[in-house]
C-alpha positions as CSV (number, residue, x, y, z in Angstrom):
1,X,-21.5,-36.8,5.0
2,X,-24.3,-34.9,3.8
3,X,-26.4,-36.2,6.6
4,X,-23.8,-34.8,9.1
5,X,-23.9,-31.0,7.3
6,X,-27.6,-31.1,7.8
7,X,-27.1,-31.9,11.0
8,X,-24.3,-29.5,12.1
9,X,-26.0,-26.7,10.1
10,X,-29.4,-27.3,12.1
11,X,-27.2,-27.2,15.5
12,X,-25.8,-23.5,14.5
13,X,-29.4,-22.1,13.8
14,X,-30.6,-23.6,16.4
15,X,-27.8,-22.3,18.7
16,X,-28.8,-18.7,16.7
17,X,-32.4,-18.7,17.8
18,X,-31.4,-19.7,21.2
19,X,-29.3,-16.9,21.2
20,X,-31.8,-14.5,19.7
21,X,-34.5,-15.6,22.8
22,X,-31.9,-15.1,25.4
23,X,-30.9,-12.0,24.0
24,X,-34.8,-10.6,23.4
25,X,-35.6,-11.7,27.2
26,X,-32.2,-10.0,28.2
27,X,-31.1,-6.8,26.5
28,X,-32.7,-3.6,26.9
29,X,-31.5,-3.0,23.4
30,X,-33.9,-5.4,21.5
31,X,-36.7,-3.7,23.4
32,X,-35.6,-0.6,21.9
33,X,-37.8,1.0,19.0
34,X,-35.4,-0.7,16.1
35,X,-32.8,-2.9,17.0
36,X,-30.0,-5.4,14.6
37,X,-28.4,-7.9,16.6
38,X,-25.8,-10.5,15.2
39,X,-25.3,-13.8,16.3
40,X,-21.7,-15.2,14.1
41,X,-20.4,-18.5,14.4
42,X,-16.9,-19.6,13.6
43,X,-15.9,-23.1,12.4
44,X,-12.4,-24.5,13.0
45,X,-11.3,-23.5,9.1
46,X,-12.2,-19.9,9.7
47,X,-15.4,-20.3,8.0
48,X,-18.3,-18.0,9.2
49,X,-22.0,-18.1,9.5
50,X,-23.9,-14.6,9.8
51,X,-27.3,-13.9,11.2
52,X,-28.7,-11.0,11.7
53,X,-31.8,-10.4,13.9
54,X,-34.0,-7.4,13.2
55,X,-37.0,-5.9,15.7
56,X,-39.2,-3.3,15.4
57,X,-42.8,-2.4,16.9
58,X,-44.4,-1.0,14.2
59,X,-45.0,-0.6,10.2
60,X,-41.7,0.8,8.4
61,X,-39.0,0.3,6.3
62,X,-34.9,-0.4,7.3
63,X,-31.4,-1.1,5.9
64,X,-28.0,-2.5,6.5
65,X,-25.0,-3.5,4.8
66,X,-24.8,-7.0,3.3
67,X,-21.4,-8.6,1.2
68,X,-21.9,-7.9,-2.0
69,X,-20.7,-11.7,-3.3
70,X,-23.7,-13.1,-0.7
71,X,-26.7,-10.7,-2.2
72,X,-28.1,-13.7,-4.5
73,X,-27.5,-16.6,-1.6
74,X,-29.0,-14.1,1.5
75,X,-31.8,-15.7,3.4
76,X,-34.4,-14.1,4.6
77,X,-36.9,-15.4,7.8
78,X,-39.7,-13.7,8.9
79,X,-41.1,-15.2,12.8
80,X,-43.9,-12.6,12.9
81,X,-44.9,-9.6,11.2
82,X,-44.8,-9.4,6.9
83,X,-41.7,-8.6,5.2
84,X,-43.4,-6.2,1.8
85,X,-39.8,-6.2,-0.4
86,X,-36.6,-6.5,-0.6
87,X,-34.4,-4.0,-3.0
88,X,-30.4,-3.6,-3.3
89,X,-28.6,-0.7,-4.4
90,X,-24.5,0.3,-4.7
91,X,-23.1,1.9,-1.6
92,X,-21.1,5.0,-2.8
93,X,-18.1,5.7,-0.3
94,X,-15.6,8.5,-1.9
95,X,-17.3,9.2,-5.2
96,X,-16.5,5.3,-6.0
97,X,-18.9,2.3,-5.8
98,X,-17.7,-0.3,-2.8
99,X,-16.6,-3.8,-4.2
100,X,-17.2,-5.8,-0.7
101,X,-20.9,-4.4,0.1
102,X,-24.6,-3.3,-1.1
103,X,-26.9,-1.7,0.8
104,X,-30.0,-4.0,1.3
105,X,-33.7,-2.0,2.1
106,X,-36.5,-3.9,3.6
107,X,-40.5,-3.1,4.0
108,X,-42.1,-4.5,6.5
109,X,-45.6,-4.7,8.3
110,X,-45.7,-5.1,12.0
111,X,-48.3,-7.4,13.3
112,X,-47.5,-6.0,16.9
113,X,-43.7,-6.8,16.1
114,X,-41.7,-7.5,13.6
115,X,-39.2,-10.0,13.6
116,X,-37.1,-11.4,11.0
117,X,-33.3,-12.9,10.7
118,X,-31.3,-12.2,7.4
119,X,-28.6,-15.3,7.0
120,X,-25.2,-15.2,5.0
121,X,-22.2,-16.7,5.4
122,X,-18.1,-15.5,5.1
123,X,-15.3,-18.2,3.7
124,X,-12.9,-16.3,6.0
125,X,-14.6,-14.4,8.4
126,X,-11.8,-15.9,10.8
127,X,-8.2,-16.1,9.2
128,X,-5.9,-18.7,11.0
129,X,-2.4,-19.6,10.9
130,X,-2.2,-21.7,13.9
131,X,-1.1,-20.7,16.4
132,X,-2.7,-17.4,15.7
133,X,-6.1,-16.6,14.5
134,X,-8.2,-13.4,14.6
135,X,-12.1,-13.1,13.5
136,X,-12.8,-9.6,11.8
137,X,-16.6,-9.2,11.6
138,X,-18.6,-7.9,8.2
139,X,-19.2,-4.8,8.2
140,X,-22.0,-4.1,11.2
141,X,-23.5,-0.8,9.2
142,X,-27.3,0.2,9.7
143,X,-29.6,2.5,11.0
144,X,-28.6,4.5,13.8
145,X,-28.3,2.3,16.7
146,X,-26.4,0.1,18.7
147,X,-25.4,-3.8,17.9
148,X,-25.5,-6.6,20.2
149,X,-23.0,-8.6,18.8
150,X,-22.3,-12.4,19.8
151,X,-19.7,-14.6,18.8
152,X,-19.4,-18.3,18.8
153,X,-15.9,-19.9,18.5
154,X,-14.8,-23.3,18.7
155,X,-14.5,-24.3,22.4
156,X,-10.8,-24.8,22.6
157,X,-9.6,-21.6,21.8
158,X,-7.8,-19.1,23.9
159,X,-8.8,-15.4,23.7
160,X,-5.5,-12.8,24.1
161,X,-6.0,-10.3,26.8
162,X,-7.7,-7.5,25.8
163,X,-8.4,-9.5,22.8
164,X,-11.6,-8.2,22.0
165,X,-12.7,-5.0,20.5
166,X,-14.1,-2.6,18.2
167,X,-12.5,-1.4,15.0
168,X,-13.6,2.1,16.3
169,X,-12.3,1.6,19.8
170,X,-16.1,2.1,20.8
171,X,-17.1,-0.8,23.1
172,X,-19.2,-2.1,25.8
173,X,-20.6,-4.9,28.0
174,X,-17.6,-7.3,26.6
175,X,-18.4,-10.8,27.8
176,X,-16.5,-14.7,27.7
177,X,-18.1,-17.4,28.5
178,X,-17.4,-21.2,27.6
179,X,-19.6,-24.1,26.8
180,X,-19.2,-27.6,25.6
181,X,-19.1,-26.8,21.9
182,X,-18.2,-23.0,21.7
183,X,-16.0,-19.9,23.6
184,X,-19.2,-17.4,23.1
185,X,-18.2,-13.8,23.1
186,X,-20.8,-11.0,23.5
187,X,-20.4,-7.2,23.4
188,X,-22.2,-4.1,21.9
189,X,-20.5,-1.6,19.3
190,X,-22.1,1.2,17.2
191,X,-23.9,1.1,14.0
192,X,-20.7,1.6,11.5
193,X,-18.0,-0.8,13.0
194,X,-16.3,-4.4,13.0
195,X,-16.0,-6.7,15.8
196,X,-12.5,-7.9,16.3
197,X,-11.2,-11.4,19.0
198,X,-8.0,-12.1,18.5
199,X,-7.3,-15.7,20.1
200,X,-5.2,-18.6,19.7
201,X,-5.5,-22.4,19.0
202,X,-4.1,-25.4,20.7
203,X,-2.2,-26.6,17.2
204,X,1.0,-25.4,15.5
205,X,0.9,-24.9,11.5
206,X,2.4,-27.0,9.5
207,X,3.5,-25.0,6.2
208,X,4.2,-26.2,2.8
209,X,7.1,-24.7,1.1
210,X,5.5,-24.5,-2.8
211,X,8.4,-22.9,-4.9
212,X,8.0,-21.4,-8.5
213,X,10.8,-19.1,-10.5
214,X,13.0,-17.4,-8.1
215,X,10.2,-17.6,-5.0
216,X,9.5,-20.1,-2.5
217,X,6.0,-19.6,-0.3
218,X,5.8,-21.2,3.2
219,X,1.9,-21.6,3.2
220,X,-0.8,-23.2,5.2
221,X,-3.0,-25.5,2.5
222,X,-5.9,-23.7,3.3
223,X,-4.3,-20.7,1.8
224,X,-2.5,-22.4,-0.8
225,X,-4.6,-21.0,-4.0
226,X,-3.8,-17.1,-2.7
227,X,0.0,-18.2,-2.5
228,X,-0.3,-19.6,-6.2
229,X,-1.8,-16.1,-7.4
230,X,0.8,-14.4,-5.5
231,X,3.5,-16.3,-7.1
232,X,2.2,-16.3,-10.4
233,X,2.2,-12.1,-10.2
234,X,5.9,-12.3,-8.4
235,X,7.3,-14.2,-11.4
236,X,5.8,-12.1,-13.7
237,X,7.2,-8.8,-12.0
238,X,10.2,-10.6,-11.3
239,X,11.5,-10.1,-15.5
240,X,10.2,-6.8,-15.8
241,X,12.3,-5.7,-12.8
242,X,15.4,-7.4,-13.7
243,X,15.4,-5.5,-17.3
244,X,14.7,-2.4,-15.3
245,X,17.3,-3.0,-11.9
246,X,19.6,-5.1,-14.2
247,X,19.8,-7.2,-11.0
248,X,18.7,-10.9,-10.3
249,X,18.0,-11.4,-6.7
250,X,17.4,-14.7,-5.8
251,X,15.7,-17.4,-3.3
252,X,13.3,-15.1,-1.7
253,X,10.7,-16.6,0.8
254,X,7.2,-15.3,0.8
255,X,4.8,-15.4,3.7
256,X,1.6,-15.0,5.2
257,X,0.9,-13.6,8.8
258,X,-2.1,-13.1,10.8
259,X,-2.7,-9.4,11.9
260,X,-2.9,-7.8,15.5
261,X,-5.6,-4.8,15.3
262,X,-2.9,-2.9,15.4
263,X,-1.6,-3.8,12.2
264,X,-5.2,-3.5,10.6
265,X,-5.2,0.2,11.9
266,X,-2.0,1.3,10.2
267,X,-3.0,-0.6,7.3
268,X,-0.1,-2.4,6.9
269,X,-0.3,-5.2,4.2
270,X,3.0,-6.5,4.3
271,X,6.7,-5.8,5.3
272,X,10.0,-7.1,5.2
273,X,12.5,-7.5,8.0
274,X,16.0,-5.9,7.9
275,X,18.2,-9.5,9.0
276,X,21.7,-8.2,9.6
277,X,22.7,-6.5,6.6
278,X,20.3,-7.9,4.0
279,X,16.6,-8.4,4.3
280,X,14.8,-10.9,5.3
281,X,11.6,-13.0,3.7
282,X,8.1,-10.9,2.3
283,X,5.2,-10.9,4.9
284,X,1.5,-10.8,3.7
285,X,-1.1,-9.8,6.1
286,X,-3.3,-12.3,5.2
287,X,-6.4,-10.3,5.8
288,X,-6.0,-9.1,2.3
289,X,-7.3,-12.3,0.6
290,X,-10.8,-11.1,1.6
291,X,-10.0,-7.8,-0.7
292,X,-10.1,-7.4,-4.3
293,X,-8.3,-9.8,-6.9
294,X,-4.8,-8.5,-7.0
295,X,-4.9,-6.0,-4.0
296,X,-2.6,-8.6,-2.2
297,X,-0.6,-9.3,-5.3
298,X,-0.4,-5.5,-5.5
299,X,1.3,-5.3,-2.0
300,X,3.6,-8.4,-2.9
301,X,5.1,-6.7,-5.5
302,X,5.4,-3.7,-3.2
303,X,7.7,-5.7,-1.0
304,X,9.4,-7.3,-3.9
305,X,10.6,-3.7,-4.6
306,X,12.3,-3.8,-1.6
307,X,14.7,-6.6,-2.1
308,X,15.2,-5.4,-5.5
309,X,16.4,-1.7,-4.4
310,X,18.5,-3.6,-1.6
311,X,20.3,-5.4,-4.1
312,X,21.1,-1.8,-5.7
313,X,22.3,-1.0,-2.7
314,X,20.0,1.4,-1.8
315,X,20.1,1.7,1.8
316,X,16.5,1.2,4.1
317,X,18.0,4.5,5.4
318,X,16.4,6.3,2.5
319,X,13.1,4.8,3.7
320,X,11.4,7.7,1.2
321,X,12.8,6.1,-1.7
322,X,12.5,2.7,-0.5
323,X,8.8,3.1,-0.2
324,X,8.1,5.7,-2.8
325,X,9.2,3.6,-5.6
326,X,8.1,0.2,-4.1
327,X,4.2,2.0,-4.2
328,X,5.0,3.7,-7.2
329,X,6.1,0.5,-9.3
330,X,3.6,-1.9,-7.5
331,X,1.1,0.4,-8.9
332,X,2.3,0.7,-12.5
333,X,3.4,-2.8,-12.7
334,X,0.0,-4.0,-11.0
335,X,-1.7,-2.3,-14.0
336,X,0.1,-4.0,-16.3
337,X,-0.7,-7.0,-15.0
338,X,-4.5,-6.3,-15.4
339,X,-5.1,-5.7,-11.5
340,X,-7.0,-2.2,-12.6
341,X,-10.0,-2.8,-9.8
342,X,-7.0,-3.3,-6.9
343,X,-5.2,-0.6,-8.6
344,X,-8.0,1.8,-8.5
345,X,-8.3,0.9,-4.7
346,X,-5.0,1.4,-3.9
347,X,-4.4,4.2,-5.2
348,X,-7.3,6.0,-4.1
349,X,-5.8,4.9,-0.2
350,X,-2.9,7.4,-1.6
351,X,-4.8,9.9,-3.3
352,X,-6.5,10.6,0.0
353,X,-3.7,10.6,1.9
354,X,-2.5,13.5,-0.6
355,X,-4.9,15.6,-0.2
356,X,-3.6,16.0,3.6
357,X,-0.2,17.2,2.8
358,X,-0.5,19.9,0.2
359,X,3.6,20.8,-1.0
360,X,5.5,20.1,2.3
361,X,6.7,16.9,1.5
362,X,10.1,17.2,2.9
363,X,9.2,15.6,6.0
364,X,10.0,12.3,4.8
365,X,13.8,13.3,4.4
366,X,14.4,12.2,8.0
367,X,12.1,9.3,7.7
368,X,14.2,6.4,8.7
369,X,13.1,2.5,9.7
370,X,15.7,2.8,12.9
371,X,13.7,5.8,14.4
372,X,10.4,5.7,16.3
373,X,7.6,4.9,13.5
374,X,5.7,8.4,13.0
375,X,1.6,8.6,14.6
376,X,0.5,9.2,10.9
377,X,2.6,7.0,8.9
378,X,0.2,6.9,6.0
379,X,1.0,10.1,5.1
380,X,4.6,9.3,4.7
381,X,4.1,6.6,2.1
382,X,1.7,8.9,0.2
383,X,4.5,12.2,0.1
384,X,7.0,9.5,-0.9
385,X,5.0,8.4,-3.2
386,X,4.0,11.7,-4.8
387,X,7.5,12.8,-4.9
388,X,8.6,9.5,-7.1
389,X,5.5,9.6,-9.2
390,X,6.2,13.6,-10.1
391,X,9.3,12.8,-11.2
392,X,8.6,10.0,-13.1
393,X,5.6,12.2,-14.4
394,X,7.8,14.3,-15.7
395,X,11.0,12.5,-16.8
396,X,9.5,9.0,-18.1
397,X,8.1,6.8,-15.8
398,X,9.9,3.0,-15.4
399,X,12.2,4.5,-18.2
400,X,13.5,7.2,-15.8
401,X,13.9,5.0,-13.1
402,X,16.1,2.1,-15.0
403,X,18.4,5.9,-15.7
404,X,17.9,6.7,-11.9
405,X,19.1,2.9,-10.4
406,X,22.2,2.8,-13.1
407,X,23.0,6.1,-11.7
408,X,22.8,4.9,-7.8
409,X,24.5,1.5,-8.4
410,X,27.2,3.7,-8.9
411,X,27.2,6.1,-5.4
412,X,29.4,4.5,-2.4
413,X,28.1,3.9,1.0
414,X,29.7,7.1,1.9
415,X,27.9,9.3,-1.2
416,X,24.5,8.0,0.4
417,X,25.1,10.2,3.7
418,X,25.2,12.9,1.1
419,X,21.8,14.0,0.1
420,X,23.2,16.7,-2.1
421,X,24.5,13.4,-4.1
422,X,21.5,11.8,-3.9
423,X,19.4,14.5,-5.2
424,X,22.1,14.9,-8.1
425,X,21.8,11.8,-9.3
426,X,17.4,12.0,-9.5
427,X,18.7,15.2,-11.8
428,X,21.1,13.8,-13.8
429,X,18.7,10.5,-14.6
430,X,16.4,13.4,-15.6
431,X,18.9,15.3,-17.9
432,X,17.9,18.6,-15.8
433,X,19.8,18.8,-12.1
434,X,18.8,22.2,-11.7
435,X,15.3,21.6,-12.4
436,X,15.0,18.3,-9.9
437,X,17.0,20.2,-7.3
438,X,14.3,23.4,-7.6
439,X,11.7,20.4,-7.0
440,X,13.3,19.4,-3.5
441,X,13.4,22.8,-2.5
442,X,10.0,23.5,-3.3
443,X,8.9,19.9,-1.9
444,X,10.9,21.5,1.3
445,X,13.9,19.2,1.1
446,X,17.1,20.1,3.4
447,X,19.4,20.8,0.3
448,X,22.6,23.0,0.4
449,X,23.7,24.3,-3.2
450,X,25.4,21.6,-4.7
451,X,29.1,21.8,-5.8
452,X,28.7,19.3,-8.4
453,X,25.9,19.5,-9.9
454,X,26.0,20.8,-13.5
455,X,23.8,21.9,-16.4
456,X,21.9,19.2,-18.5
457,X,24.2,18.3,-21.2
458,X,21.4,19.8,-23.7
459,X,21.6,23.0,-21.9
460,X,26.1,23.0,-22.9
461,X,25.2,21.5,-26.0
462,X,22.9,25.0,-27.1
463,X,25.3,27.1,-25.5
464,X,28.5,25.7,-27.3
465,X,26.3,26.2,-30.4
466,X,25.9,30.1,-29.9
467,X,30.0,30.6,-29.8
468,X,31.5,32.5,-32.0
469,X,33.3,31.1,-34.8
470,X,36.3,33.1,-34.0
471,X,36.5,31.0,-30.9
472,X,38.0,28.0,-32.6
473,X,39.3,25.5,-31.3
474,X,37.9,25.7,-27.9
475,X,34.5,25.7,-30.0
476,X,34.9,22.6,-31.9
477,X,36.6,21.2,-28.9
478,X,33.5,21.6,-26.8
479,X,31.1,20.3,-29.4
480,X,32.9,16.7,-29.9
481,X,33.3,16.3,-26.1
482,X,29.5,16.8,-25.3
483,X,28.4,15.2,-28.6
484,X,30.5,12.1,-26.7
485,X,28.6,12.5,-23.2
486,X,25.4,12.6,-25.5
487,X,26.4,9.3,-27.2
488,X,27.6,7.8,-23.5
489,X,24.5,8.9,-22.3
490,X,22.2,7.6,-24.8
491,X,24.3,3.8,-24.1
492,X,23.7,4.4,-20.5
493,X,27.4,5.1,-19.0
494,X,25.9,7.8,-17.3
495,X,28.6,8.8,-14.9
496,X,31.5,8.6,-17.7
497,X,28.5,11.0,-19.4
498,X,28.6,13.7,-16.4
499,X,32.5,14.0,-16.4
500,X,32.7,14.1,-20.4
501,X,29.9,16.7,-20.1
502,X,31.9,18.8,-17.2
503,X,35.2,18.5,-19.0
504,X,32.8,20.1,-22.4
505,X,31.2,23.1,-19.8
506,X,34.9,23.5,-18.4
507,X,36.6,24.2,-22.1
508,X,32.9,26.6,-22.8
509,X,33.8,28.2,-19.7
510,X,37.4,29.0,-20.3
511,X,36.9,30.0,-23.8
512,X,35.4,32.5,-22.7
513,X,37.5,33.2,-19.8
514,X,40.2,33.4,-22.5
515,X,38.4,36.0,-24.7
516,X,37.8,38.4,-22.0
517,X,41.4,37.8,-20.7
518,X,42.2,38.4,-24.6
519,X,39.5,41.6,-24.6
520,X,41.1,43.0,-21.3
521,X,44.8,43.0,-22.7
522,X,44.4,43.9,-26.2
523,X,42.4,46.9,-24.2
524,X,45.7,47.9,-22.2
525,X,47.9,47.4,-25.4
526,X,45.5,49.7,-27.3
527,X,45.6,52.4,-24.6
528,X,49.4,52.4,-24.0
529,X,49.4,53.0,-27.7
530,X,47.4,55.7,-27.6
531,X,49.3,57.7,-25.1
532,X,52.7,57.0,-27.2
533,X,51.2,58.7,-30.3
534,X,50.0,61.4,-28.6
């Protein structure tokens, strides 16, 4: 066995140096002042093999981006000229350090040329679900200029039309050719970009369904250790959010999918399908298993939300609170679990999308999975997102939504037409209508004044307090009523607690009502009076 690795692993650099030649005798880029060119080859399993070429006529000093997890396994050829050092440093992108790259500085000495390969390798440089399969390059970042970048895949394959391109959309020269042993695909891109093929193979998947708690994963074994991390966070979400829903959905199927670029554009990381009237199983693009430990946990729990607010009965209509409490609770929940790195990552993706929108976030009112999906979706997730986390900013976090989902079990399919209803119940789970409803206007919400929405029952409570004595009973009559929507309240009957609490504000109301009825006639009696005595 070892015998054969050496073997197969001479082939490939062989095969890379052939390359290098061809390309060096070929390509007016090489001859260039600086050049990087990458040769990458694929195996069967997805696994990837990356060499980088580097030229340059005369004495200086370069860079490019390396994976961080390869910096202590990188190697290092120099075929003529003298390589001085070697350093690594932390690439800063947004004020935060990258988890997936260093940059990597050389010094070299030019005897006429310099040439030199730097070698590392990718476990899933190519991610594969047969039939589908897509290779996503490194990162190709260096010093201003262009990349020849070829790519070896195994032989059988079947490239999609239009199959290959650039993560930027910038590319050129795009060539397929086919030998015994590899599909070779060659094309130049700029100096900050990804090569993407996506292809097919001959075979079919067969999945294993592994099943643990209420979740059962339809996985390819070569993913089968992600699927076990998955499941391991979905069980452990799963209690929380039953305490919190007081709901126990049940069988749901978890899988992975490949990505078109598309997908990796939008930066979708999962979804689940609306099938008939329920929804259907939780996707995972698997391209997430080459990002931080829990980011992909993170975005199952996202889509766990889902099937948890659809057995609420919250409709996918309200796509803004479907996906501003699935980010907002795959956040705080991811947390908890101990996923801070992929938290920090996450939400940073949001943060940045925030800083877009400024207050206008009542575009997302209208937002709706049955209408054409918006050019700039990511800023819909982020203003759903910052409306839900305000609110639970300000009214108690998970706490405030267990309030908010007892309230909107409770609303029939008709009430959720009505966003004045809607709203209302976010205000009463907050014990301040008034104040929520202000929020929605501000966030630029469609709202008209609310018939039924009241004052929070310690608003009546203070203002029962300040009537006068002399307006017994209706006083002590008022107080016992909203000290009951308090203690209804406090055991979570919410809507028995709103009409309790109305019924309170009504007899507040009329008592008054009553003593400037009483003022006005006592008034007229006093008059009449008057004019008899004199």
């Amino acid at each position: 066995m070892k015998t054969m690795i050496k073997v197969r692993a001479m082939r490939l650099v062989i095969v890379a140096i052939t390359i290098f030649v061809i390309v060096a005798l070929s390509s007016n880029i090489v001859h260039a002042e600086k050049s990087f060119n990458y040769v990458i080859v694929v195996d069967d399993e997805g696994r990837t093999n990356v060499t980088v070429f580097f030229y340059d006529n005369e004495d200086g000093s370069s860079w490019l981006l390396v994976p961080k997890d390869q910096r202590e396994l990188i190697d290092v050829t120099v075929y003529k000229g003298e390589l001085l050092n070697v350093t690594y440093r932390s690439l800063i992108e947004g004020g935060r350090e990258s988890p997936f790259y260093v940059i990597m500085r050389f010094d070299y000495k030019a005897s006429e040329v310099i040439n030199l390969s730097i070698r590392y390798s990718m476990k899933h440089g190519a991610l594969i679900i047969e039939p589908h399969a897509i290779f996503i390059s490194p990162r190709i970042t260096h010093e201003e200029t262009l990349s020849l970048v070829v790519v070896h895949l195994p032989s059988r394959v079947e490239v999609l039309e239009n199959g290959v391109s650039a993560l930027s959309g910038y590319i050129r020269n795009v060539s397929i050719t086919r030998s015994n042993d590899y599909l070779i695909i060659s094309a130049i891109i700029g100096p900050d970009d990804r090569l993407i093929v996506e292809y097919t193979v001959p075979e079919r998947s067969e999945l294993s369904d592994v099943t643990l708690g209420s979740f059962i994963f339809k996985v390819h074994p070569r993913y089968l250790d992600f699927a076990f991390e998955v499941l391991k966070a979905l069980n452990n979400t799963y209690s929380i959010y039953e305490n919190i829903f007081e709901t126990k959905p049940s069988n749901i199927q978890v899988e992975f999918f490949v990505p078109s670029k598309r997908d990796i554009v939008l930066g979708l990381m999962g979804y689940v399908p609306i099938v008939g009237k329920s929804l259907g199983p939780i996707y995972l693009n698997i391209l997430y298993i080459r990002s931080v430990k829990g980011f992909m946990s993170i975005a199952a729990i996202h889509e766990l939300t889902h099937h948890f607010l659809s057995s609420i009965n919250v409709p996918t209509s309200k796509l803004w609170i479907h996906e501003g409490v699935a980010q907002y609770m795959s956040l705080v929940v991811g947390y908890q679990l101990g996923y801070c790195e992929a938290f920090e990552m996450y939400e940073g993706t949001l943060e940045s999308g925030l800083k877009k929108l400024g207050n206008y976030l009542g575009f997302v009112q209208k937002w709706s999975p049955y209408s054409e999906p918006p050019e700039d979706i990511g800023q819909y997730y982020a203003a759903s997102y910052c409306i839900i986390k305000t609110l639970c900013d300000r009214y108690g976090g998970l706490d405030y939504l267990k309030r908010l989902f007892s309230i909107l079990k409770q609303l029939s399919p008709i009430d959720w037409y009505d966003d004045v209803k809607i709203i209302e119940a976010f205000g009463v789970a907050a014990g301040n209508v008034s104040e929520v409803v202000d929020l929605f206007h501000k966030w630029g919400f469609e709202v008209k004044e609310p018939s039924l929405i009241i004052p929070s029952i310690s608003q009546i409570k203070e203002s029962i307090s300040n009537m006068p004595i002399w307006l017994e009973p209706y006083k002590n009559i008022a107080r016992m009523m909203i000290n009951m929507a308090e203690l209804l309240q406090q055991h979570s009957l919410l809507h028995v607690a709103i009409m309790v609490a109305r019924v309170s504000q009504l007899i507040h109301e009329l008592s008054f009502s009553f003593m400037f009825i009483s003022s006005i006639i006592i008034a007229i009696v006093i008059i009449a009076l008057l004019k008899r005595i004199t």
